[in-house]
Kinemage of the C-alpha trace (Angstrom):
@kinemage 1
@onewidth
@group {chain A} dominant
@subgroup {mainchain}
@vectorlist {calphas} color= white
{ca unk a 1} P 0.000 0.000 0.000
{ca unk a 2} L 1.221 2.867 -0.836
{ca unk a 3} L 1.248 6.317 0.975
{ca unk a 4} L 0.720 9.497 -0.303
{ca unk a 5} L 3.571 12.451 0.612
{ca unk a 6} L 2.235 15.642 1.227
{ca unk a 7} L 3.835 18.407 -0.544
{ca unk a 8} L 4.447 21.219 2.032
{ca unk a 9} L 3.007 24.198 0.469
{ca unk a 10} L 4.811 27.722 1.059
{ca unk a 11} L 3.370 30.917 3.311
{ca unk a 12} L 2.011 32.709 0.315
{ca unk a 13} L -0.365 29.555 -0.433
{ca unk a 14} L -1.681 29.017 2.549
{ca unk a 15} L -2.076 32.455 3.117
{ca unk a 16} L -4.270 32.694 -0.322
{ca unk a 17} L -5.914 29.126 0.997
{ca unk a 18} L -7.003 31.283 4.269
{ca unk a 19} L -8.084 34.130 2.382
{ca unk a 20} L -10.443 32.048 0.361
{ca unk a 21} L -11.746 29.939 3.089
{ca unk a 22} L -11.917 32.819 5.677
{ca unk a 23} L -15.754 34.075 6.286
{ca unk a 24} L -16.249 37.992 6.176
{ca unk a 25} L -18.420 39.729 8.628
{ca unk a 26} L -20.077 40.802 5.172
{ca unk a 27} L -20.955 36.804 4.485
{ca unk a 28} L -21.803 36.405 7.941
{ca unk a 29} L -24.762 38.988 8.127
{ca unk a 30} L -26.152 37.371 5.026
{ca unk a 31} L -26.005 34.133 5.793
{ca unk a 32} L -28.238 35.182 9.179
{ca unk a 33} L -30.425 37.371 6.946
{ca unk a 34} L -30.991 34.388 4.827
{ca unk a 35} L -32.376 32.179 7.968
{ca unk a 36} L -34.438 35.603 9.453
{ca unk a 37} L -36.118 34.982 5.904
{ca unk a 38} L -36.637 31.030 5.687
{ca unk a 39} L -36.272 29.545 9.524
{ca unk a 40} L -37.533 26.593 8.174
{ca unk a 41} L -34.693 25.289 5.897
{ca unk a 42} L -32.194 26.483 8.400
{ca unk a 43} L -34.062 24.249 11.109
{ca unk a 44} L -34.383 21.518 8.462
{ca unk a 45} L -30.627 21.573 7.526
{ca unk a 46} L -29.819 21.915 10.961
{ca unk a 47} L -31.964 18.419 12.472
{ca unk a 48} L -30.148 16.112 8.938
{ca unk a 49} L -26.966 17.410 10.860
{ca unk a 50} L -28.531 16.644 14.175
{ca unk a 51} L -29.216 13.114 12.927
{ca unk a 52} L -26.168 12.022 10.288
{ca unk a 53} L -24.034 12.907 13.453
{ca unk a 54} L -26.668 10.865 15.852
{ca unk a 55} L -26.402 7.937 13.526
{ca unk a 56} L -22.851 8.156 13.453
{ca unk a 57} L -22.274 8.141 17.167
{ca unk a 58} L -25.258 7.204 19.316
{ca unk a 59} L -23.563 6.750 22.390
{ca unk a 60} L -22.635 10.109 22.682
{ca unk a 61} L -26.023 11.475 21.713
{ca unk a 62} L -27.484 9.111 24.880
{ca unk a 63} L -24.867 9.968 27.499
{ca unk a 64} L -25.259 13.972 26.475
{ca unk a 65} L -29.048 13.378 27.010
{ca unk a 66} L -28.764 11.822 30.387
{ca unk a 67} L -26.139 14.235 31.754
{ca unk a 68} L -28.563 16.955 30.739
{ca unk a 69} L -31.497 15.620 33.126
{ca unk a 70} L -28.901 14.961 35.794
{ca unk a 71} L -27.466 18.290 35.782
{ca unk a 72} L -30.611 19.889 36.172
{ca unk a 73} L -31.655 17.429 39.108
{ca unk a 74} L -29.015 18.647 40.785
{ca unk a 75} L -29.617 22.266 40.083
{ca unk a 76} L -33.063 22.143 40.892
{ca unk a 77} L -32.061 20.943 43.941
{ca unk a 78} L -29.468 22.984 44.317
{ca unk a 79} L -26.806 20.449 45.215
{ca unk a 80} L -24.182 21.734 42.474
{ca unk a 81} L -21.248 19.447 40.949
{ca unk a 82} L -21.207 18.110 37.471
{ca unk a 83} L -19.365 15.620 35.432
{ca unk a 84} L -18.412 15.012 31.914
{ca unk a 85} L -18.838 12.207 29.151
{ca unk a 86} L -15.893 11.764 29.686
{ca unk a 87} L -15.730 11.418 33.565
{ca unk a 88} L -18.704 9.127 33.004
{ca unk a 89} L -16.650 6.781 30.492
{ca unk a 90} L -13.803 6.779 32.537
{ca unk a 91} L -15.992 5.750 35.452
{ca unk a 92} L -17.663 2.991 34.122
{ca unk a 93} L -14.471 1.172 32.962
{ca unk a 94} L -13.221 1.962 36.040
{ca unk a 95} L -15.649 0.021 37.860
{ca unk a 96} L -15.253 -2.854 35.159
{ca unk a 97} L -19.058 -1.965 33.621
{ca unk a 98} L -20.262 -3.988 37.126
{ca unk a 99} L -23.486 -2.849 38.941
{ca unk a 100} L -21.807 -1.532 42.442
{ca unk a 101} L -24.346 -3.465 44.302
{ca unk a 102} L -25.067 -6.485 42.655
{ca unk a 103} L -21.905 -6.928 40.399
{ca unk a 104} L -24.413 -7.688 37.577
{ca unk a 105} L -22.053 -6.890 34.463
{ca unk a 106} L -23.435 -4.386 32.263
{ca unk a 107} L -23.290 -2.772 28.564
{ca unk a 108} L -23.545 0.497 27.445
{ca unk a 109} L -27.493 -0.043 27.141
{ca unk a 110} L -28.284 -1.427 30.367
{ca unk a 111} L -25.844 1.235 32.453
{ca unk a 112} L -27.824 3.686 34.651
{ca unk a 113} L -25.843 6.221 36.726
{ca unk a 114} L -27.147 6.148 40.417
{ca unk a 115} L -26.003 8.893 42.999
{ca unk a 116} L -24.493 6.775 45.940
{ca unk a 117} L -26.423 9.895 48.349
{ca unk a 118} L -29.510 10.434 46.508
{ca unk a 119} L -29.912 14.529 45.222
{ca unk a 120} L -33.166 14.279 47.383
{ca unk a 121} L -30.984 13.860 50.157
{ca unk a 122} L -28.324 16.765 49.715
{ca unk a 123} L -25.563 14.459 47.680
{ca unk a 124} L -24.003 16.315 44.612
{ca unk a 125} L -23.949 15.898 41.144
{ca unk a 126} L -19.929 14.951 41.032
{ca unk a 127} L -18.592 12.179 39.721
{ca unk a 128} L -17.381 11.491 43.080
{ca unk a 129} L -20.626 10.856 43.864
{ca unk a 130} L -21.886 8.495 41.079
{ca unk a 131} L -21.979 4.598 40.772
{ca unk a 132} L -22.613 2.299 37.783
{ca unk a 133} L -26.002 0.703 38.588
{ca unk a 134} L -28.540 -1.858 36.749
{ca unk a 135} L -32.022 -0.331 36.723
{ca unk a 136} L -33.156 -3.042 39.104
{ca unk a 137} L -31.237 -1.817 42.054
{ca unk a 138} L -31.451 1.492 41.192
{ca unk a 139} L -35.392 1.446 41.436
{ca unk a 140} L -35.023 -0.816 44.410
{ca unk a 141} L -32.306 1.998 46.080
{ca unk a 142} L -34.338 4.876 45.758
{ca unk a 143} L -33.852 7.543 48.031
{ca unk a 144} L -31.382 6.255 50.076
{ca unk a 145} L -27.623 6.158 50.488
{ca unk a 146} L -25.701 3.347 48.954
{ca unk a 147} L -24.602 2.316 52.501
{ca unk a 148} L -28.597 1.839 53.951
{ca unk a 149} L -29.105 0.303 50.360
{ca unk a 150} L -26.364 -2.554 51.003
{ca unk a 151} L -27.081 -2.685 54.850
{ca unk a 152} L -30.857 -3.573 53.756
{ca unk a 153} L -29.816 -5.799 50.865
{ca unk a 154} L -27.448 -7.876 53.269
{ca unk a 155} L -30.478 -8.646 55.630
């Protein structure tokens, strides 16, 4: 197989590559004139890009989803702390993609986050504060704190 070698180009090109590809503030004030006039293709264009890149990766569009409702869980509540996709990803391979209270081991579909000190119960939003859990325990957890959780499952 062969490779291709990239022939470096010199300033003056890729200063006329710049100049060509570079957006005026002329361009820009059209192109938001032309979706003030016709919202409706600019929303159309806008949800095939919204769904070639949710085809493309579908995991991402999930976890953003999910993040979204727990963030404003935690705001409503007024708990604070975030976390990241990437926190999140990092967590669950972390834990080994195990339910932290039954070790059941799970996949990217059957993953629910569960707060180890429920936001109804002043815990935080932080990753510190999140454990991989199947749905089953987390219904069966509820409201309380991963420690009354196990205590009651061990009895």
């Amino acid at each position: 197989m062969a490779t291709r070698i990239r022939k470096k180009s010199s300033p003056e090109v890729l200063r006329r590559k710049y100049r060509k590809r570079k957006v005026s503030g002329l361009e820009r004030a059209k192109r938001r004139r032309r979706v003030a006039r016709h919202p409706e293709v600019a929303r159309a264009k806008r949800r095939k890009n919204r769904l070639r890149q949710k085809e493309l990766h579908p995991e991402v569009f999930r976890l953003r989803g999910s993040l979204h409702q727990h963030r404003r869980r935690a705001r409503k509540a007024g708990n604070g702390g975030s976390f990241s996709v990437a926190d999140w990803i990092v967590l669950c391979w972390a834990s080994a993609w195990r339910c932290a209270y039954c070790g059941t081991i799970l996949d990217e579909t059957t993953v629910v986050k569960e707060h180890r000190v429920p936001l109804a119960r002043g815990g935080t939003n932080d990753v510190s504060n999140i454990a991989l859990s199947c749905a089953s325990c987390n219904t069966r957890k509820g409201v309380k704190t991963d420690v009354e959780f196990l205590v009651e499952k061990s009895s």
